[in-house]
C-alpha positions as a Python dict, from the first residue, in 0.01 Angstrom:
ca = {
    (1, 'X'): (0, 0, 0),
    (2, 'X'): (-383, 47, 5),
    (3, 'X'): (-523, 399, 141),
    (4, 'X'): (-862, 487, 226),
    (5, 'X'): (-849, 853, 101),
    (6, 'X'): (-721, 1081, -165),
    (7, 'X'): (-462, 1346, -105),
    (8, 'X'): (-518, 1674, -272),
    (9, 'X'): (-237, 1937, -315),
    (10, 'X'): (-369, 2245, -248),
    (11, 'X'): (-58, 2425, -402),
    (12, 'X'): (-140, 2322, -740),
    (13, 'X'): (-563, 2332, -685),
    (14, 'X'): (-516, 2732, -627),
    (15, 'X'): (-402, 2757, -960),
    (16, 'X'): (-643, 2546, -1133),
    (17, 'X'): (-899, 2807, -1370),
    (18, 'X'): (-1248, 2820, -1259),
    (19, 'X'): (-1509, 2983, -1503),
    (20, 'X'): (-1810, 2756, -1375),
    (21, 'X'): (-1921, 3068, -1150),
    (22, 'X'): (-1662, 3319, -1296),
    (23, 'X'): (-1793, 3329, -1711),
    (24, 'X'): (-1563, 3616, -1767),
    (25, 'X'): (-1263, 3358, -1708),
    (26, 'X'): (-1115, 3229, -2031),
    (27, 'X'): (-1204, 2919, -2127),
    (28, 'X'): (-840, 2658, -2184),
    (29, 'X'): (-1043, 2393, -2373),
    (30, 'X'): (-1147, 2663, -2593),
    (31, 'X'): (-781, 2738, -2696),
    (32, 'X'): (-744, 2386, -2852),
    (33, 'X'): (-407, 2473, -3033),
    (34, 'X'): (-303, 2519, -2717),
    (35, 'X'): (-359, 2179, -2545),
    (36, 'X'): (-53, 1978, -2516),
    (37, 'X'): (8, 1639, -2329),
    (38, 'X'): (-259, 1463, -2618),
    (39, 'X'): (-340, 1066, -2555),
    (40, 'X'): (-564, 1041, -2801),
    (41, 'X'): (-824, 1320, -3081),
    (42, 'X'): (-1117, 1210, -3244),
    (43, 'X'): (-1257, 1458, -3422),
    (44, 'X'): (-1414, 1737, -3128),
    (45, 'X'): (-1303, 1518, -2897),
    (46, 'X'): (-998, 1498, -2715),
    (47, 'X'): (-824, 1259, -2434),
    (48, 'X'): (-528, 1469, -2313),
    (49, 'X'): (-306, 1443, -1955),
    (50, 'X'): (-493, 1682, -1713),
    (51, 'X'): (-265, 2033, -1690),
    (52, 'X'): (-360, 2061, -1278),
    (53, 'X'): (-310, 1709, -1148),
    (54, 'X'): (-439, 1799, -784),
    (55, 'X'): (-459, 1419, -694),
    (56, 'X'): (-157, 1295, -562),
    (57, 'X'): (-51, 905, -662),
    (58, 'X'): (-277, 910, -954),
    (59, 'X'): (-267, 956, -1305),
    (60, 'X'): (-514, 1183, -1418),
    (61, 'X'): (-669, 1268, -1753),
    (62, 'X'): (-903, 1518, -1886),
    (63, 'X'): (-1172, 1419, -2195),
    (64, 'X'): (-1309, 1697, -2375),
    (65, 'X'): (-1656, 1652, -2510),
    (66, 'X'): (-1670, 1887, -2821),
    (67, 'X'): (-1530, 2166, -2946),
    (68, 'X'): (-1879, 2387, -2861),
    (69, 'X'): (-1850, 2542, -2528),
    (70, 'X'): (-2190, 2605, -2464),
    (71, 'X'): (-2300, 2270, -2548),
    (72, 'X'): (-2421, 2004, -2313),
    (73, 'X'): (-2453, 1591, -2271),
    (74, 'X'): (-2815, 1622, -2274),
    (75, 'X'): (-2810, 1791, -2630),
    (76, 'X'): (-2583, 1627, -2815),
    (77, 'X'): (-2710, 1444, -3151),
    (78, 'X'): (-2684, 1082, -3121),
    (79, 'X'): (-2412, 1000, -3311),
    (80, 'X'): (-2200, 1260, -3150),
    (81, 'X'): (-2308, 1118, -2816),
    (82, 'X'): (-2243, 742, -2964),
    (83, 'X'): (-1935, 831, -3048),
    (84, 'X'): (-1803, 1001, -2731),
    (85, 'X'): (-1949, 736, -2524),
    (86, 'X'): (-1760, 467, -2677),
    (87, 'X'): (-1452, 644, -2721),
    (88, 'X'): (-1436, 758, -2324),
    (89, 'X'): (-1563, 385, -2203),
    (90, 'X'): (-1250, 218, -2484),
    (91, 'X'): (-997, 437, -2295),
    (92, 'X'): (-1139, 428, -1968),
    (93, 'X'): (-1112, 10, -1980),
    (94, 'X'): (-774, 38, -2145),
    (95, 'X'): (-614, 274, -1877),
    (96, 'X'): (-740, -45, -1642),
    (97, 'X'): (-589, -350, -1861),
    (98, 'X'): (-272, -167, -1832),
    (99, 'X'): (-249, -293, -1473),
    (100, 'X'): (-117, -4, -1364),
    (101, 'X'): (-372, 93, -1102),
    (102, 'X'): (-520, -41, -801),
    (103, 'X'): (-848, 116, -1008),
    (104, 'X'): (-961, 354, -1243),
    (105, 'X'): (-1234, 627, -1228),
    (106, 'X'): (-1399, 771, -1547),
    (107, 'X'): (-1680, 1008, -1368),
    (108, 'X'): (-1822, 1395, -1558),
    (109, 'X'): (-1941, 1682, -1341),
    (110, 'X'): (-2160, 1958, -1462),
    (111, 'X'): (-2309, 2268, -1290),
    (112, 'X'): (-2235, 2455, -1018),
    (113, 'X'): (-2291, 2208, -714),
    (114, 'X'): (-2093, 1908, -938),
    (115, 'X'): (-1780, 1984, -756),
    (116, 'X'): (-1640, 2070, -1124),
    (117, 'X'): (-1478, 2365, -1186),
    (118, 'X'): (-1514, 2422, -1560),
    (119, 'X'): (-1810, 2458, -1773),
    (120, 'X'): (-1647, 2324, -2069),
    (121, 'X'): (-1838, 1963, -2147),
    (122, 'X'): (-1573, 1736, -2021),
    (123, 'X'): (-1510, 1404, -1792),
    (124, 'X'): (-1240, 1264, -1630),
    (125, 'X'): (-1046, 941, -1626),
    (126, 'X'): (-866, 905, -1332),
    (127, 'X'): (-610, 621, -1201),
    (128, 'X'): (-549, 533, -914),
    (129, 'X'): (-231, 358, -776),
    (130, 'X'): (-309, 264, -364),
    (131, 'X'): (-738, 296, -380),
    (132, 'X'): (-948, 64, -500),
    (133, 'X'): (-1286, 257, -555),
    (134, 'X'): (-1451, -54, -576),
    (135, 'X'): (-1442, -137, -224),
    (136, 'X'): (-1693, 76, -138),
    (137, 'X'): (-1930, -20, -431),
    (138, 'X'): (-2246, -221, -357),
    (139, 'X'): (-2460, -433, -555),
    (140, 'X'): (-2799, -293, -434),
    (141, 'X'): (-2634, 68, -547),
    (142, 'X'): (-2776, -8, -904),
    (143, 'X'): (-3091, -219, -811),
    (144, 'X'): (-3420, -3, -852),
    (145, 'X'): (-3721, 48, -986),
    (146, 'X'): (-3674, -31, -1405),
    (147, 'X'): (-3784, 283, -1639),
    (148, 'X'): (-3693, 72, -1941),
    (149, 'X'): (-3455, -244, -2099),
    (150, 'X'): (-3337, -359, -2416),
    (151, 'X'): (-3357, -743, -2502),
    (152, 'X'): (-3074, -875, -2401),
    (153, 'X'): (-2921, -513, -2356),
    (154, 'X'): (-2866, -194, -2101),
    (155, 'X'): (-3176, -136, -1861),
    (156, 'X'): (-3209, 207, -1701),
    (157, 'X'): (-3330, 181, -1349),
    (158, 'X'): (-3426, 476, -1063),
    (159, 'X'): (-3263, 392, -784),
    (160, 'X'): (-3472, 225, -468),
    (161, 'X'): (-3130, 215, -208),
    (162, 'X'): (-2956, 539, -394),
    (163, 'X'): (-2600, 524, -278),
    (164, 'X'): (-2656, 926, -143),
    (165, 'X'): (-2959, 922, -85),
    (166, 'X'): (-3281, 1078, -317),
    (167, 'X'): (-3293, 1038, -685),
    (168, 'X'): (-3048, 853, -868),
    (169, 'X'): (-3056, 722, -1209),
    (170, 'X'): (-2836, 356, -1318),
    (171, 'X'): (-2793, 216, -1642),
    (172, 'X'): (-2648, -122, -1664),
    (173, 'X'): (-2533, -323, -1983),
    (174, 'X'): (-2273, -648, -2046),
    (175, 'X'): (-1951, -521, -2151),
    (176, 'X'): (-1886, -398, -2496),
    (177, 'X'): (-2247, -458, -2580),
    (178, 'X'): (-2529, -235, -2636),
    (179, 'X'): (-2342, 82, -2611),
    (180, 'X'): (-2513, 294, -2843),
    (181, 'X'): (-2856, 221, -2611),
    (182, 'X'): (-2675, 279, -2300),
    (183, 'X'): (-2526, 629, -2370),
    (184, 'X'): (-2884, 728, -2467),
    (185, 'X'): (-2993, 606, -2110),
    (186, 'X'): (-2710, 829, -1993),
    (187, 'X'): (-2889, 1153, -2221),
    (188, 'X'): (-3213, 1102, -2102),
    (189, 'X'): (-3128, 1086, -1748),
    (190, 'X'): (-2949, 1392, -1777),
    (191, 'X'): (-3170, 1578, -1996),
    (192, 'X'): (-3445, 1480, -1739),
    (193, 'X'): (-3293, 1625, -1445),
    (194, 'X'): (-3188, 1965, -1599),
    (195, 'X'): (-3568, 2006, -1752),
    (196, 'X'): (-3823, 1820, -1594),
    (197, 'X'): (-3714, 1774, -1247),
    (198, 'X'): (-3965, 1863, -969),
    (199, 'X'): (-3670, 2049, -798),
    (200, 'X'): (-3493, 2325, -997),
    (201, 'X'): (-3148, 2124, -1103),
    (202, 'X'): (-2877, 2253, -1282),
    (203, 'X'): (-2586, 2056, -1135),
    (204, 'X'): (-2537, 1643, -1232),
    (205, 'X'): (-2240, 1397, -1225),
    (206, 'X'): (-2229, 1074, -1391),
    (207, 'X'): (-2021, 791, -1223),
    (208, 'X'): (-1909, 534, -1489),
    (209, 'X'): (-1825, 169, -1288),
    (210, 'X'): (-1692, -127, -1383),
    (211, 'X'): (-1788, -428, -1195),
    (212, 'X'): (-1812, -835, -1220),
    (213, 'X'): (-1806, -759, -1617),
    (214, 'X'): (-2071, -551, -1619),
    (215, 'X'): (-2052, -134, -1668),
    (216, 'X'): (-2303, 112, -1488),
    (217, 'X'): (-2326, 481, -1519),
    (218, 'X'): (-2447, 630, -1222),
    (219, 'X'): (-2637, 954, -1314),
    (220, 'X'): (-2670, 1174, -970),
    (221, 'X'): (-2891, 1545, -926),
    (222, 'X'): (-2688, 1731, -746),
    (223, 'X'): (-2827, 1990, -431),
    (224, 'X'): (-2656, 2056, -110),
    (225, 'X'): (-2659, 1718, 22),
    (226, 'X'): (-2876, 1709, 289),
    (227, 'X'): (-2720, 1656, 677),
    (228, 'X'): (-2804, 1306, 744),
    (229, 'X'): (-2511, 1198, 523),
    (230, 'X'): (-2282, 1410, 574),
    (231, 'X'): (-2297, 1361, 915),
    (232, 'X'): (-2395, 975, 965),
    (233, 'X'): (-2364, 851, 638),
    (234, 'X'): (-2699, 796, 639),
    (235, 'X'): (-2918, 783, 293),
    (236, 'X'): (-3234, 899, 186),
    (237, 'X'): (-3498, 755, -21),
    (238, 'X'): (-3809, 972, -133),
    (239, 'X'): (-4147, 830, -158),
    (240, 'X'): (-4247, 906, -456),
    (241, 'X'): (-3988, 699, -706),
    (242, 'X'): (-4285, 504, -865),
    (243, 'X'): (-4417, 837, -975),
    (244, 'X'): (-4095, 948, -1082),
    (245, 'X'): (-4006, 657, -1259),
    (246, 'X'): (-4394, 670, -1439),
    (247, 'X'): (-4308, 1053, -1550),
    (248, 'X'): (-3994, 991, -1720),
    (249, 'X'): (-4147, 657, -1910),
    (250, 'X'): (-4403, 901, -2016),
    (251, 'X'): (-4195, 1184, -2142),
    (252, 'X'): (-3948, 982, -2328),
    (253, 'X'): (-4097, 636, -2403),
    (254, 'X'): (-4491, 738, -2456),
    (255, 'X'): (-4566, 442, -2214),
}
């Protein structure tokens, strides 16, 4: 049966570690001969059953980015970040050929105001047996103002109707194709929000989707979110995106 919201069980959440805030917490992905429940290891990185499944009627999983704690999306060389791309996106669209699930989520959260709770690079793939998350996707979500394309391939777009509301970054490619251009899409949105932002940032998620055979990642700053959606559901959009979008085409494509 179809439900509108996710159930979280508190009794297992209070237990979950949290060293995002707390750095004197011990680190579990650290402790790698300690992971059990494994799906699948390549190399540094690691697809395993997630230890604190605080979703109820879903099948979660955690991905572990590398074996470097203090490393970071936006810094990883580009074949490790090739390679961890396409290994999270295989399993992400194999979890949803299983037919298992109404839907599956495949989504990362870094910094403080991410809503994750360790600092350990990792994302999650998440199924889900009675919500379909595409429901409440949009096409106009991903339309915006284009930063740059390949041929034929991804383009990464600023968002002009941001889902939230403010800055939000989309890349956009065909299935299977391209993937090696769209997960450095993915880096440079990143690495432009934690170091050239106009705001301080320090806080991102990226929101992988699958939809009418195409894949976006969402790339999202993260800051309390302001009122008007909370309250009303209401978005914002700043009025300065065509400057935005003319920074970041100067910092990383000399244009």
């Amino acid at each position: 049966m179809a439900n509108s919201h996710l159930h979280f069980n508190t009794s297992i959440g209070v237990k979950k570690p949290e060293n995002i805030r707390n750095k004197q917490q011990a680190c579990p992905f650290c402790e790698r001969d300690q992971l059990t429940d494994l799906i699948a290891v390549e190399g540094p990185i690691i697809l395993l059953k997630n230890k604190f499944p605080v979703l109820e009627n879903a099948y979660q999983t955690v991905l572990i980015e590398t074996d470097d704690c203090q490393a970071e999306l936006s810094t990883y060389t580009k074949a490790h970040l090739h390679r961890l791309i396409k290994f999270g996106i295989k399993h992400w669209l194999e979890m949803e050929e299983t037919g298992s699930y109404r839907s599956v989520i495949f989504f990362k959260n870094h910094g403080p105001l991410s809503g994750g709770t360790l600092a350990h690079p990792h994302m999650q793939i998440v199924g889900l047996h009675d919500i379909d998350y595409k429901e409440k996707v949009t096409h106009e979500m991903f339309e915006g103002i284009v930063i740059a394309a390949v041929d034929g391939g991804p383009r990464f777009t600023l968002s002009t109707k941001p889902r939230v509301g403010f800055y939000e970054f989309n890349i956009e490619m065909e299935d299977s194709s391209y993937q090696e251009s769209f997960s450095e899409y993915v880096q440079i949105a990143v690495h432009y929000i934690l170091n050239h932002f106009p705001f301080k940032a320090s806080s991102y998620n990226v929101f992988f989707h699958h939809i009418d055979d195409k894949i976006y990642a969402k790339v999202v700053s993260r800051f309390v979110t302001t009122p008007l959606y909370i309250g009303y559901g209401i978005p914002q959009v700043p009025n300065n995106l065509e400057w935005m979008a003319d920074e970041v085409r100067r910092i990383y494509f000399n244009m």
